[in-house]
N, C-alpha and C positions, 0 to 999 in steps of 0.2 A: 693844794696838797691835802688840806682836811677833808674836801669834798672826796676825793679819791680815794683816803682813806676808809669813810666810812662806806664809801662802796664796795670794798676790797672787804670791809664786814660782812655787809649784807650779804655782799656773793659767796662769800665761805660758810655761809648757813644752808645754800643750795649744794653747795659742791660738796658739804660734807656728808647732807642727806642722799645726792645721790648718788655718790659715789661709794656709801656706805652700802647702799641699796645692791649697787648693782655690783658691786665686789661679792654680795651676797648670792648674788645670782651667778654667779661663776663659778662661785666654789662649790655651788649646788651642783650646778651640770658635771664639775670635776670628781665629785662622789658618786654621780649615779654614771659618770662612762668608768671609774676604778669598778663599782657594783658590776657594772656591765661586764666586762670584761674578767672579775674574778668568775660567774658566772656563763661563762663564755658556750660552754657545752650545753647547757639550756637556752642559751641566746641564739647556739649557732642557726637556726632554725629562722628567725630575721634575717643574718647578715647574707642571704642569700639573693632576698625578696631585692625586688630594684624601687621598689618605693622606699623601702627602710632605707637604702643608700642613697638615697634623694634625700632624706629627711634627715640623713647625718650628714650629706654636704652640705644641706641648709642652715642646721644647726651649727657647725664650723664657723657658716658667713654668718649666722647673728651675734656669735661669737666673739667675733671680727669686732661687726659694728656699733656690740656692748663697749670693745676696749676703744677704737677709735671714738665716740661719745663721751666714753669717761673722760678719757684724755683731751679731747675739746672742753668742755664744760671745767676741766680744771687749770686749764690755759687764760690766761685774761684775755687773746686772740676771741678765740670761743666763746667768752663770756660777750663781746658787742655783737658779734654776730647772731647767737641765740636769742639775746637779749631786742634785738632791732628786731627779729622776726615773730619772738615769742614763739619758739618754737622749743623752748626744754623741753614742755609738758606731751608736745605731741610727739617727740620725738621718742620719748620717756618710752608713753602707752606704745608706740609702736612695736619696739625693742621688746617693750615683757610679753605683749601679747605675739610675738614670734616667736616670743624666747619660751611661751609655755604651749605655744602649739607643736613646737620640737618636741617637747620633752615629752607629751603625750604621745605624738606620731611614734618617736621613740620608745614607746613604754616603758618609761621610768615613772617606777611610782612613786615618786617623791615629787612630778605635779600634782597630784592631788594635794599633799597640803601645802603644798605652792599657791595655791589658789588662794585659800584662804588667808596667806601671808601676800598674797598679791595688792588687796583688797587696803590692807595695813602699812603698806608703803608707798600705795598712791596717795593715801590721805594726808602721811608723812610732808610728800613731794607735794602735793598740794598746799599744805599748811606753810611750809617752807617760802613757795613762790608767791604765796599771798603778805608773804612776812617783808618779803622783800620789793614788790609790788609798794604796800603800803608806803614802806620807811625810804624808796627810792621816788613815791611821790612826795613826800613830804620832803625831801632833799631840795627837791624842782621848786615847793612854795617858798622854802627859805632862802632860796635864790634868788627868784625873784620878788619878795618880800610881804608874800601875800602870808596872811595867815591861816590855818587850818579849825575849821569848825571845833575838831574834835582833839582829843589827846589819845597818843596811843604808841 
């Protein structure tokens, strides 16, 4: 039961990071389709084109697969599965980098500093799964009784 515990830790430092991340990124897309749409008569000029209507079903489905991720990754289900394939991280970059080619094809300009907070939260997520990485190996040495070079 200890052991499990402290892995119920470690994984709430990911879950919180990217869950914080990508709730950010949501609420982003929710301000620039309210922009969108208060502006609607300068926009209307887009909603005709059929690429811009491609690029907002798209953005809909990453939309989708932002909230279905969050809700795995915050599931303990989620957590063996992502965790056996190691696939947070790619899963991660996949999602923003669909999620800010939306927003661009979109022309919402609030990817532009999307970008630069993009940058900022993969380090985050990175920092995060290295945290956890670490403290989930050294879980494995005290298991099985070996010792660890280092402290950390």
């Amino acid at each position: 039961m200890k052991k499990f515990t402290k892995f119920m830790r470690m994984w709430s430092v990911i879950k919180k990071e990217l869950c914080f991340i990508m709730m950010d990124r949501v609420k982003t897309a929710e301000f620039a389709l309210e922009q969108m749409m208060l502006r609607s008569e300068e926009n209307e000029k887009y909603f005709y084109e059929k690429e811009y209507s491609l690029s907002l079903k798209k953005f809909v489905n990453v939309l989708k697969d932002i909230k279905n991720f969050a809700e795995k990754v915050s599931k303990i289900e989620g957590v063996r599965k992502f965790f056996k394939a190691n696939k947070i991280k790619q899963t991660y970059e996949k999602l923003t980098e669909e999620f800010d080619t939306c927003m661009k094809e979109l022309h919402f300009t609030i990817a532009i500093a999307n970008e630069n907070q993009r940058a900022k939260d993969a380090q985050k997520v990175d920092q995060a799964i290295e945290y956890v990485n670490l403290r989930f190996s050294n879980l494995k040495l005290q298991e099985t009784g070996k010792t660890q070079p280092w402290h950390g």
